[in-house]
C-alpha positions in Angstrom: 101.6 18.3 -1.5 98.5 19.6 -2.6 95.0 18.0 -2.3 92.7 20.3 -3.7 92.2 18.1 -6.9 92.4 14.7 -4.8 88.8 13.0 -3.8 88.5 10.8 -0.7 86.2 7.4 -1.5 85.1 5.2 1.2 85.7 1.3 0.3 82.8 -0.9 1.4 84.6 -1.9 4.0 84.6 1.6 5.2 80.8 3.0 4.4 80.4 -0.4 6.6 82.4 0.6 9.8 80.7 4.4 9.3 77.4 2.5 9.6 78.5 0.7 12.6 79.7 3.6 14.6 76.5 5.8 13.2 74.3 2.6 14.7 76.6 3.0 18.1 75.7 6.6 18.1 72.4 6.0 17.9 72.3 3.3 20.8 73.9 5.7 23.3 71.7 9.0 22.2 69.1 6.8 23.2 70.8 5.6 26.4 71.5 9.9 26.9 68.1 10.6 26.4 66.7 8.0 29.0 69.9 9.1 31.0 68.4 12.7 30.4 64.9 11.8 31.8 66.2 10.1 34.6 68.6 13.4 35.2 65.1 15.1 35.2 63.8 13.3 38.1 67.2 13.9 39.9 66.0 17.8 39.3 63.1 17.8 41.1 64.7 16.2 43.9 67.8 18.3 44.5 65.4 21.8 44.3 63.6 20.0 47.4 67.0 20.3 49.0 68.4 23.8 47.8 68.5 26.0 45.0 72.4 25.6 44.1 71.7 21.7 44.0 68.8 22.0 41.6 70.7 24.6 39.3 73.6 22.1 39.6 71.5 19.2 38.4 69.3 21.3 35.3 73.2 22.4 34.2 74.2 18.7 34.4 71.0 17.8 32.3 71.5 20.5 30.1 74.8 18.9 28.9 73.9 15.3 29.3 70.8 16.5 26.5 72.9 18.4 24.4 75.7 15.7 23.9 73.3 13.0 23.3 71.0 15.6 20.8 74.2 15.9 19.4 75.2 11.8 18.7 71.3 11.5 17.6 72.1 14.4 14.9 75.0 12.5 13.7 74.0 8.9 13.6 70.9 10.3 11.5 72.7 12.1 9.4 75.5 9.6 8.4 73.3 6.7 8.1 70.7 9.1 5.4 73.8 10.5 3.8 75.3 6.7 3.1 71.8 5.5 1.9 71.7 8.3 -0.7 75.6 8.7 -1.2 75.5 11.8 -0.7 78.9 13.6 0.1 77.6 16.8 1.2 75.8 15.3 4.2 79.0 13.3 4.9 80.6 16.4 5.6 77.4 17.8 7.4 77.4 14.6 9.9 81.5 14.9 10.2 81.2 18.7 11.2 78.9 18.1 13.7 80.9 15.3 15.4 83.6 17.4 15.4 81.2 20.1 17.5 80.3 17.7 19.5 83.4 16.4 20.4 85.0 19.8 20.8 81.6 20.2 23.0 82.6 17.1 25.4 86.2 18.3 25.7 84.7 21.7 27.3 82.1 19.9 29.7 84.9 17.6 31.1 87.4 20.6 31.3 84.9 22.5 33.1 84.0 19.4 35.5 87.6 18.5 36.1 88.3 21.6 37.2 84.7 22.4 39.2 85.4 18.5 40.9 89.4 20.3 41.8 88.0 23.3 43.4 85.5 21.2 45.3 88.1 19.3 46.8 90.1 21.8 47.8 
């Protein structure tokens, strides 16, 4: 079955959920960037005890950052894109989900198996 010719249209019911989970994404970017500063605090303590815990803790900001840069970027871009029906943001905001879920799948692979080989 082809699908080339076939357009997707969101029923109001559905631009409505999209709105909810964009206002969601917004709440717990904000939550990751307060997260994030409080993760910088947690920093400048764990250099005081040793260089591996600090770089530990910047890495472990790093990510928490990036993931909630990432829900900001989407939440911003789906909410604009449904106020000015605009498609080609749709697919802009939808893209970058997809990264940043794809992102979050590699940071809990890599801390699954980093908390395996520190308990063995």
């Amino acid at each position: 079955m082809s699908t080339e010719n076939k357009k997707l249209a969101f029923t109001l019911n559905t631009q409505e959920y999209i709105k909810t989970i964009s206002s969601w994404g917004l709440f717990l970017a904000v939550l990751g960037f307060i997260g994030a500063l409080f993760s910088l605090f947690s920093v400048f303590m764990s250099f005081k005890i040793g260089v591996v815990n600090g770089v530990l803790s910047l890495a472990v900001l790093v990510i928490q950052f990036i993931s909630a840069l990432g829900l900001f970027s989407f939440s911003s871009k789906v909410k604009h894109a449904l106020e000015g029906r605009d498609n080609a943001n749709i697919d802009v905001a939808f893209k970058g989900m997809m990264t940043y879920f794809l992102f979050m799948l590699i940071s809990m692979c890599v801390s699954f198996v980093s908390a395996f080989f520190q308990g063995a």
